[in-house]
KOLMAR-90985 format. One line per 8 residues: their letters; for each residue x, y, z of C-alpha. Coordinates in Angstrom, 3 decimals, decimal comma, always signed. Example, Ala and Ser with C-alpha at 12.3 -4.5 7.8 and 13.67 -1.06 7.14 Angstrom:
2
AS) +12,300 -4,500 +7,800 ~ +13,670 -1,060 +7,140
end
This chain:
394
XXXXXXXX) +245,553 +58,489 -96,295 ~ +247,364 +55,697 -94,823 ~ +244,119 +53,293 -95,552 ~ +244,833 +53,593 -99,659 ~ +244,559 +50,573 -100,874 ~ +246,905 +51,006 -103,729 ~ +250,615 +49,611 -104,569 ~ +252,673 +51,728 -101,933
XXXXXXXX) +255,154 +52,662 -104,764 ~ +256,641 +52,296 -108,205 ~ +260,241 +52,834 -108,713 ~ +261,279 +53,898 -112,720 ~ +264,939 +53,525 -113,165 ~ +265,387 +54,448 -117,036 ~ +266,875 +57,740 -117,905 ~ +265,143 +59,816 -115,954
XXXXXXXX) +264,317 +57,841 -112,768 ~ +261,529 +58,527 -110,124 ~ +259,151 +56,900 -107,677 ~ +255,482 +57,491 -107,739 ~ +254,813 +57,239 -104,131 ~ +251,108 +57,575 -102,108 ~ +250,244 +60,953 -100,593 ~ +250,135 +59,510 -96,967
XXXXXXXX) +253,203 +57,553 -97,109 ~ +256,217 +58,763 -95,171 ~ +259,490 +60,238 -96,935 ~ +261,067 +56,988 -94,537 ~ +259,873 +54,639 -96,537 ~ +260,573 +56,328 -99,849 ~ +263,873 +56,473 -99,169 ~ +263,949 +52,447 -98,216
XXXXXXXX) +262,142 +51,539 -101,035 ~ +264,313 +53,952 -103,772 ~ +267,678 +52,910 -102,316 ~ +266,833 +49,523 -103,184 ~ +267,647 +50,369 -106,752 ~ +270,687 +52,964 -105,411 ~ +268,426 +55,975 -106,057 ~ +267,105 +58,202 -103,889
XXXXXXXX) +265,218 +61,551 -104,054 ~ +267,227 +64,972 -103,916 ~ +265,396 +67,332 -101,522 ~ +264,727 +66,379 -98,364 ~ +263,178 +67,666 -94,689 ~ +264,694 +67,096 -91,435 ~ +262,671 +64,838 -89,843 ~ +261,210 +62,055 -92,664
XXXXXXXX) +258,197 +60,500 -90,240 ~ +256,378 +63,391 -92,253 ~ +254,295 +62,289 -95,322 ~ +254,865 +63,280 -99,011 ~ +251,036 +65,035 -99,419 ~ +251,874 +67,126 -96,122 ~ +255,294 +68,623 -96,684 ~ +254,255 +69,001 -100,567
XXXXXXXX) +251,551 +71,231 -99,507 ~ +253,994 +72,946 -97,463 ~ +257,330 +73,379 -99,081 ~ +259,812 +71,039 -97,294 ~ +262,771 +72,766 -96,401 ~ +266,262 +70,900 -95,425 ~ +270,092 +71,874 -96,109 ~ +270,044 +70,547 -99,671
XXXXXXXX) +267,488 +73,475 -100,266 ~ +270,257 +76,160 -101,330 ~ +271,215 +73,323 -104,182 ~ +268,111 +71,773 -105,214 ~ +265,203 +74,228 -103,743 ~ +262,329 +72,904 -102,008 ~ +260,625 +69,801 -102,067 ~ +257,380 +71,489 -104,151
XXXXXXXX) +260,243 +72,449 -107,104 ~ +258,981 +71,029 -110,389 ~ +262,808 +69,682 -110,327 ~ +261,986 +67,375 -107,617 ~ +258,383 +66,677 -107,978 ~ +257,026 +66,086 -111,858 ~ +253,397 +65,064 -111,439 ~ +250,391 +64,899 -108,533
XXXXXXXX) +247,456 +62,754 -108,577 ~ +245,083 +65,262 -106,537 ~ +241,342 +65,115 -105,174 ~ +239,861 +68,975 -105,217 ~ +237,620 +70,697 -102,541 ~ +234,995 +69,735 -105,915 ~ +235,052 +66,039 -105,934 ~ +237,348 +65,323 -108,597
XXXXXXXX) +240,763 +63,397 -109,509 ~ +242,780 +65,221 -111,282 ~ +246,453 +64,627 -112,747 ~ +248,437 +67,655 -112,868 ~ +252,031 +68,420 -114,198 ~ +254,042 +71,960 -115,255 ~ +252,203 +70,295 -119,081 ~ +249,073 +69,474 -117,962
XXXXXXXX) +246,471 +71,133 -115,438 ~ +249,821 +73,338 -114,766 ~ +247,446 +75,879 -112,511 ~ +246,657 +73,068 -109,995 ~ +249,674 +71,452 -110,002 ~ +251,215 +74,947 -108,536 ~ +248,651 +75,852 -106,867 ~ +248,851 +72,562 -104,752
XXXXXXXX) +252,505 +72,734 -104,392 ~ +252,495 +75,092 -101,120 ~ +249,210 +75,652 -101,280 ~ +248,212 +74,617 -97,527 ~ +246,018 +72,054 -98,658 ~ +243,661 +74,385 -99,778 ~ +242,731 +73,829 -103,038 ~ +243,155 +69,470 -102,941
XXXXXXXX) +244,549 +66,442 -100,925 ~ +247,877 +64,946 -102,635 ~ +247,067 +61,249 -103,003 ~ +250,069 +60,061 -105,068 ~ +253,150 +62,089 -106,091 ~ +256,176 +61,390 -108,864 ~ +259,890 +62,459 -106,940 ~ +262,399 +62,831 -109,272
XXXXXXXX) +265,117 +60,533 -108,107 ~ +269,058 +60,594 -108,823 ~ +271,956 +58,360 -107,644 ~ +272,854 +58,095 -104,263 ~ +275,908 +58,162 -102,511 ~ +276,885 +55,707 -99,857 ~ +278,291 +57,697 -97,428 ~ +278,475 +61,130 -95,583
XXXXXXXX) +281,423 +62,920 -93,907 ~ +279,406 +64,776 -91,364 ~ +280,550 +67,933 -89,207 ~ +280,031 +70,664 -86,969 ~ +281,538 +73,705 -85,304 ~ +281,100 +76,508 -83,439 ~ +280,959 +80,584 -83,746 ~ +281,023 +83,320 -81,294
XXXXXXXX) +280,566 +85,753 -83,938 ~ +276,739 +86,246 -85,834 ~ +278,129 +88,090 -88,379 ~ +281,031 +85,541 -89,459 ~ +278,352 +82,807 -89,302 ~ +276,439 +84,568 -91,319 ~ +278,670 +85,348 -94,028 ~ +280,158 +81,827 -93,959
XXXXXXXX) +277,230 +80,244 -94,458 ~ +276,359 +82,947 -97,483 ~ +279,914 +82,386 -99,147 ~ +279,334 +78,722 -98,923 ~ +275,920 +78,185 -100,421 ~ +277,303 +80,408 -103,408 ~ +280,428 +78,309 -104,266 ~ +279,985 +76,111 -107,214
XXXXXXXX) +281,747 +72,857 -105,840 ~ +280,773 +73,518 -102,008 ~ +278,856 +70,728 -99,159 ~ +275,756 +69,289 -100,096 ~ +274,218 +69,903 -96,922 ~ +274,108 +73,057 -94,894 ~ +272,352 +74,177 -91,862 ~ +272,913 +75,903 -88,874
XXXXXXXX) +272,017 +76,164 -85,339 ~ +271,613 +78,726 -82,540 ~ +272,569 +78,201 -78,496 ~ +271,142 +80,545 -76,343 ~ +272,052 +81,120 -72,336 ~ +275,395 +78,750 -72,987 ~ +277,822 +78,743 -69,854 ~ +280,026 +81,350 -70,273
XXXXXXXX) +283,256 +78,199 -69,662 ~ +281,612 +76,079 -73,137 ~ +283,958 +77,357 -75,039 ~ +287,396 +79,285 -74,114 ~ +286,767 +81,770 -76,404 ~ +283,409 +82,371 -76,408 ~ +282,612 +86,342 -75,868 ~ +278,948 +86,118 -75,138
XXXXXXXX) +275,555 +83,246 -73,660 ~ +275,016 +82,482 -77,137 ~ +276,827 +80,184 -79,738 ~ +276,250 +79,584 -83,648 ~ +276,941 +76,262 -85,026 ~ +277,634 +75,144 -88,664 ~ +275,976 +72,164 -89,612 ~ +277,652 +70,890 -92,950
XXXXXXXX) +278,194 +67,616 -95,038 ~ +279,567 +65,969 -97,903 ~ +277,998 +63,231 -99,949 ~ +280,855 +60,512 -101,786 ~ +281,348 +56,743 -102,604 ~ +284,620 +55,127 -100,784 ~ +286,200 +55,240 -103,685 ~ +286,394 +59,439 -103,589
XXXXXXXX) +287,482 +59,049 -99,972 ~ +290,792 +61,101 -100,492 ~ +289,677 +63,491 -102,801 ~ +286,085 +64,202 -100,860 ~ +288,662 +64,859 -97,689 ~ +290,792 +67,066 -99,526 ~ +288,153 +69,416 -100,802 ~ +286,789 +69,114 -96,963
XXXXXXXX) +289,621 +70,801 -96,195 ~ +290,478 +73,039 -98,657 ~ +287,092 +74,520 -97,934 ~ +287,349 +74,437 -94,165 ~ +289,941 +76,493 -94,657 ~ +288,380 +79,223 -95,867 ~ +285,862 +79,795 -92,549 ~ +286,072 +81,687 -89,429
XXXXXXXX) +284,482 +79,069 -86,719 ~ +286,343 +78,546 -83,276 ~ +289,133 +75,854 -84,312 ~ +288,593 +73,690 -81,048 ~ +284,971 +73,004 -81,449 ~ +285,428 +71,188 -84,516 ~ +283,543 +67,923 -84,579 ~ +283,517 +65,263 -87,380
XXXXXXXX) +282,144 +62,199 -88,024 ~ +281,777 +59,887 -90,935 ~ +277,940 +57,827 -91,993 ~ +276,098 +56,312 -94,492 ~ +273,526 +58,416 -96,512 ~ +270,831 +56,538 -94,732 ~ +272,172 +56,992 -91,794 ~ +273,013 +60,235 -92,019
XXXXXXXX) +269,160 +61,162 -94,135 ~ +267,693 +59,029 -90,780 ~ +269,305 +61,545 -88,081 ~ +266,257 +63,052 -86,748 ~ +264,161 +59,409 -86,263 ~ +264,306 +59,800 -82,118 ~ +263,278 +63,508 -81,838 ~ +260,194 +62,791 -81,089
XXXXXXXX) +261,336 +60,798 -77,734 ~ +264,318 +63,398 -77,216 ~ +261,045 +66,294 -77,084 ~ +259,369 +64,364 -74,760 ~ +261,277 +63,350 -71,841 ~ +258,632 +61,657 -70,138 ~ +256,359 +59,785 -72,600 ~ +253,847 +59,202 -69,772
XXXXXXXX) +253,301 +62,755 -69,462 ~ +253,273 +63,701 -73,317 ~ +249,531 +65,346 -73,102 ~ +251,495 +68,125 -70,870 ~ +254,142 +68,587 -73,546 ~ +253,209 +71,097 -76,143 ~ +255,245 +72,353 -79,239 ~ +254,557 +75,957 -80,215
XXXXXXXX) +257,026 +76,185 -82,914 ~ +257,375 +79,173 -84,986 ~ +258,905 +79,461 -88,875 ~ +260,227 +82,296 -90,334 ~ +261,976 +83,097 -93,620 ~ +264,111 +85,998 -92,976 ~ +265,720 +87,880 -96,296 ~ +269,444 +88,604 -96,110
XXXXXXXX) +269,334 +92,084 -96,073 ~ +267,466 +91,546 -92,312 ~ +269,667 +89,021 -90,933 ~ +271,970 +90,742 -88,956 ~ +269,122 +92,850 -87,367 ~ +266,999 +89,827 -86,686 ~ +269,783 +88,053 -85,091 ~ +271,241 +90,864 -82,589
XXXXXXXX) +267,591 +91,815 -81,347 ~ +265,946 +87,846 -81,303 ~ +269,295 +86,114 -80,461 ~ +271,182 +88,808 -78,321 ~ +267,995 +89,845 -76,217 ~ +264,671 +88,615 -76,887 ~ +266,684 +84,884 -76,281 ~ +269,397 +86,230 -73,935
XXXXXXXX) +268,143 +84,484 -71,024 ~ +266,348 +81,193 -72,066 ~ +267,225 +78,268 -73,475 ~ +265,630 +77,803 -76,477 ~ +266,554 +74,504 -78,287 ~ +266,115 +73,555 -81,290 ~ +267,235 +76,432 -82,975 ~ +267,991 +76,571 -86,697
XXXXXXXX) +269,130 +78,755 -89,006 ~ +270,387 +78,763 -92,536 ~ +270,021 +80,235 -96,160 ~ +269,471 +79,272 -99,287 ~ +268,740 +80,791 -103,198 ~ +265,755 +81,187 -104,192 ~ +267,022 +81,907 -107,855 ~ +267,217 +77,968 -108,142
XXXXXXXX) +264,249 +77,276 -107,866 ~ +261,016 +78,209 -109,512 ~ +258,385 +80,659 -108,334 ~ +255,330 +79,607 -109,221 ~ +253,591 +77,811 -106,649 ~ +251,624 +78,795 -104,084 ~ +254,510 +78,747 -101,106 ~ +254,912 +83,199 -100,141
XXXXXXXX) +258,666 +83,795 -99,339 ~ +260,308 +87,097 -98,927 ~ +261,073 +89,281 -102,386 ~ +264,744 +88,643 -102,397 ~ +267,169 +85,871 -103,915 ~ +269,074 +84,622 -100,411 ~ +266,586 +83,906 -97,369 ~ +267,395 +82,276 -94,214
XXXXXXXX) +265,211 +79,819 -92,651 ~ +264,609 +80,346 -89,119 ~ +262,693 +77,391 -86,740 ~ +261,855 +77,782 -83,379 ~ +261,504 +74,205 -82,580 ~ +260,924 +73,968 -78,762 ~ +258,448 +72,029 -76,745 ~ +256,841 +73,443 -73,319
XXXXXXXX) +255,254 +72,637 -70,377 ~ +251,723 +72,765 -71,232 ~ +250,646 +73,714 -67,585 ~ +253,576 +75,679 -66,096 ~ +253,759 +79,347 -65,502 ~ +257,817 +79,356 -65,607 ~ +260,232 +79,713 -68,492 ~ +259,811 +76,698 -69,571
XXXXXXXX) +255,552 +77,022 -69,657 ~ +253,645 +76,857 -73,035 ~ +252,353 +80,364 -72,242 ~ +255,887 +81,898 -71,521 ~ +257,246 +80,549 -74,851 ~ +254,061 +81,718 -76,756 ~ +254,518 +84,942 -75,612 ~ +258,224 +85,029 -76,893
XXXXXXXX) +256,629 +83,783 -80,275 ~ +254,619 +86,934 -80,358 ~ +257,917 +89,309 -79,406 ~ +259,781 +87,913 -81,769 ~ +256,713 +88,538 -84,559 ~ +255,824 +91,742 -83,080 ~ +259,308 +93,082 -83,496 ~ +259,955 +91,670 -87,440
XXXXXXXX) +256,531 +93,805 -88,285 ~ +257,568 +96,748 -86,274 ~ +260,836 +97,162 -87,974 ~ +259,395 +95,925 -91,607 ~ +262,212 +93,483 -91,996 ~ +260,319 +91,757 -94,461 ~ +259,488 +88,579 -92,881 ~ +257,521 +85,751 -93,803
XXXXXXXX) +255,956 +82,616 -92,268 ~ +257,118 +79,503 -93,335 ~ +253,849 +76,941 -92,352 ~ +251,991 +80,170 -91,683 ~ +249,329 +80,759 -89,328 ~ +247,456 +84,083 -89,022 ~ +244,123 +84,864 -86,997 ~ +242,181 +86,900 -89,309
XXXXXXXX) +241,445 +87,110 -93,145 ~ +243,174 +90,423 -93,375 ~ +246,648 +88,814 -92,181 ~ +246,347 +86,200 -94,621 ~ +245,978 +88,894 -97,226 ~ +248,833 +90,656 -96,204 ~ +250,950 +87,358 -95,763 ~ +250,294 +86,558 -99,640
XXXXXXXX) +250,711 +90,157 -100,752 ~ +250,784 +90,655 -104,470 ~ +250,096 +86,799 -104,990 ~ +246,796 +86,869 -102,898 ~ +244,059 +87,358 -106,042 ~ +246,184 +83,876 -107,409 ~ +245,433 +82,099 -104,402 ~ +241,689 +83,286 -104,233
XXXXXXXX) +241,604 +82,969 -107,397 ~ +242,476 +79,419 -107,388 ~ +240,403 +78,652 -104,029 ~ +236,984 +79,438 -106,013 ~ +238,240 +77,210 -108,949 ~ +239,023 +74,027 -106,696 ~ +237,578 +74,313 -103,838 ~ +234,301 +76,951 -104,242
XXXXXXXX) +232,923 +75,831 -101,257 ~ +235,361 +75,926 -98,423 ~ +235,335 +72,310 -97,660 ~ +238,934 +71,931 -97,396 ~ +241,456 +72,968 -94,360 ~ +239,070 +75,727 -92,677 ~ +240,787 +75,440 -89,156 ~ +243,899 +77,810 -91,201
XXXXXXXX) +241,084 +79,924 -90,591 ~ +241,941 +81,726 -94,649 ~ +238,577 +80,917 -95,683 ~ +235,565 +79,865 -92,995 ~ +234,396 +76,283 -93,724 ~ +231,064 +76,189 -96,126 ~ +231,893 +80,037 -97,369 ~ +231,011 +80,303 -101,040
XX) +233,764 +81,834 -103,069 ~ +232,461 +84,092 -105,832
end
């Protein structure tokens, strides 16, 4: 994708501004070349070394989520330029080829291969007041992070984080091995300095964290946007050794209704006596964004994203061995379908056909519906193992 030889982007600035941008670049560089004109897309992941054709055939989840959904909303991507499993080039848009377009949106790659995409852009801010603190309590965290995505005039940014098998002495008041962090920020121009800082802490003031683990800092939105651009070197300790460093990193999207069950069985046992890090967890509404593309989430408006993000010892039979945390990866899943809580995968993977039928549910004849239309042959992404590779879809 990278080998496109094709202008890298094309910035619009009139009313309704947006970059078109090629399917293999990185989210990086759309963010250097858009803040050039003081613009800058509104949805964002984590970690942008990722490219826009791969997290658009994902979802692309980050703390903005709760206020602008996904990356794959039609609020925050308006058109694809996309080459089916048939050979053709097709633009698609919620007006034109609208089937595709959704179907390609979360779709897994499955149905075509992004190779240019229009972001919806909007103005951006020039700098971030960044902070974190702690909880001892799940269900306080919880409901924090709930209240706060529902407020009207609230952070633009929030996540949160798990720490299992803490020292008991982190934190004076801590009543347990594990810890919940708030992750939250708030986007403003110097010029709002005093007001952004009020509302800060007028809404501060409203949560239950542990008062002397508050930590704040203050960024610029690149900066702040660029966060994540060592983790790769912070995973890997010893980049001699990386072939013995694996990541088996699970994603779940865990409805509201099963948080507090999820958390005191994954969090208070399954985790009790490993450290497991990174560990994130937060919610956002589904009812603000629109539901008709291809990404499966659970069947209720507030879900919390849940990533298992460690790495492992590729070759070690201790804790910290790829087969130790794999097998915690399949307690964890094991548990979630034993109890029904209603969880999904977020960048699913599933052994067998019937899984993947049960993982799309209701919305599976859409998706093989739209896998004989695009792709009738199998040709694209057969190691998801949903359809076997040259398999003729009638």
């Amino acid at each position: 994708m990278e080998s496109l030889e094709e202008p890298r982007f094309f910035v619009h600035i009139g009313e309704d501004p947006y970059v078109d941008a090629l399917g293999g670049e990185l989210w990086i560089n759309v963010l250097y070349e858009s803040i050039k004109y003081g613009l800058a897309p509104k949805s964002w992941t984590d970690f942008l070394y990722l490219s826009v054709g791969g997290t658009l055939s994902n979802g692309g989840i980050s703390g903005e989520a709760f206020k602008h959904g996904p990356q794959i909303n039609s609020s925050n991507v308006y058109q694809l330029e996309v080459v089916t499993g048939k050979g053709d080039l097709v633009n698609c848009s919620e007006k034109e080829n609208a089937d595709l377009f959704y179907g390609v949106l979360g779709g897994l790659g499955q149905f075509g291969i992004i190779t240019k995409a229009r972001i919806s852009l909007q103005v951006a801010p020039k700098l971030v007041k960044w902070i974190k603190v702690l909880y001892s309590e799940f269900n306080l965290f919880t409901k924090d992070q709930e209240n706060l995505i529902a407020l009207h005039d609230t952070f633009d940014y929030i996540e949160g984080f798990v720490l299992t098998n803490v020292e008991n002495n982190m934190t004076s008041n801590s009543s347990g091995k594990t810890l919940y962090g708030l992750e939250v920020a708030k986007f403003f121009n110097p010029h709002e300095k005093n007001i952004t800082n009020k509302k800060i802490d007028e809404i501060l003031g409203k949560l239950n964290y542990l008062s002397h683990t508050f930590l704040e800092s203050q960024v610029t939105y690149v900066e702040f946007l660029d966060r994540l651009h060592v983790l790769p070197e912070l995973m890997v300790e010893d980049r001699s050794n990386v072939a013995n460093v694996s990541f088996p990193w699970l994603n779940l999207l865990v409805p509201k209704s099963s948080i507090l069950t999820f958390g005191e069985e994954v969090f208070t046992h399954i985790l009790s006596n490993i450290t497991y890090s990174p560990l994130l967890i937060y919610p956002f509404n589904q009812s603000r964004w629109k539901d008709k593309t291809s990404m499966v989430t659970p069947e209720e408006d507030v879900i919390y994203l849940v990533s298992f993000l460690t790495s492992a010892k590729t070759y070690s039979s201790g804790l910290d061995g790829l087969q130790n945390m794999l097998t915690i990866n399949k307690k964890i899943l094991d548990f979630v379908n034993k109890e029904s809580l209603g969880v999904k995968q977020y960048l699913p993977y599933h052994d067998a056909l019937e899984e993947w039928q049960a993982h799309f549910g209701k919305r599976w004849d859409v998706f093989s519906r739209r896998k004989k239309s695009y792709d009738p042959l199998s040709i694209l992404s057969p190691k998801q193992r949903i359809f076997q590779r040259g398999q003729i879809i009638l």
